[in-house]
C-alpha positions, 0 to 999 in steps of 0.5 A: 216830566209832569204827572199829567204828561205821563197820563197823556202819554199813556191814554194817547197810547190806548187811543191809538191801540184802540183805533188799530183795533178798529181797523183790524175788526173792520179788515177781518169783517170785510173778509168776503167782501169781493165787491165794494163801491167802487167795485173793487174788492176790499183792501186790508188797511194799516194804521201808521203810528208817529210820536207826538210832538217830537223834537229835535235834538238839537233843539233840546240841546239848545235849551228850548222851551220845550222840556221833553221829546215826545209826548206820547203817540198819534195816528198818523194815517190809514193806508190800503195794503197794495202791497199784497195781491188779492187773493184768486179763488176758482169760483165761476158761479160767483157773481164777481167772477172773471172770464175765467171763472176766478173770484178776487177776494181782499188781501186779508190773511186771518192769521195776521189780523189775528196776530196784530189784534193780540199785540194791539190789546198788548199794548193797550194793557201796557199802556193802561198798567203804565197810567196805573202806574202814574196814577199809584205814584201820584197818590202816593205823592198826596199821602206824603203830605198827612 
């Protein structure tokens, strides 16, 4: 493995944890939101992740040109939680209110966006030790030559 794949490795794992972290804020910030543009109530999103260019086995195996499996991490999609059912508030003054008087509010639960923010900036900090990591090996590589 080149120096310069383990940093790309570590900063594509930052780039994916941040942008989960995205995610997570924007489904605790719709909380409330009973009413979005198409006149739903919001829905939790979830980030997939996939590893990078993988390879097959059989191909490294093979002797390919290619080294290594894997290069890292990237965002393969955002989906709506369906899943999870809205979650149903007694509210007949609400302006989303049913003819029952019941409010659909989104299918986020703080606790788990909450849980999922932690283990987000976890892996963010792991991957940012990892390219500290690669950055110290690398330097010390240069100091050999003196």
């Amino acid at each position: 493995m080149g120096l310069f794949q383990a940093f790309d490795i570590s900063a594509s794992g930052m780039t994916a944890q941040r942008f989960r972290t995205d995610i997570i804020s924007e489904n605790v910030a719709n909380v409330n939101t009973t009413r979005t543009v198409d006149g739903t109530p919001y829905r939790r999103k979830v980030v997939t992740f996939q590893e990078k260019d993988v390879t097959p086995f059989t191909n490294v195996l093979q002797g390919t040109r290619q080294q290594y499996a894997g290069n890292g991490v990237k965002v393969v999609s955002v989906t709506e939680d369906n899943e999870t059912d809205y979650i149903m508030k007694y509210d007949p003054s609400h302006p989303d209110a049913d003819a029952n008087g019941y409010v659909s509010y989104p299918n986020v639960n703080i606790v788990t966006e909450m849980t999922n923010l932690i283990d987000a900036s976890r892996a963010y900090e792991a991957n940012a030790t990892a390219f500290d990591a690669s950055k110290a090996i690398a330097q010390a590589g240069l100091q050999i030559g003196k």
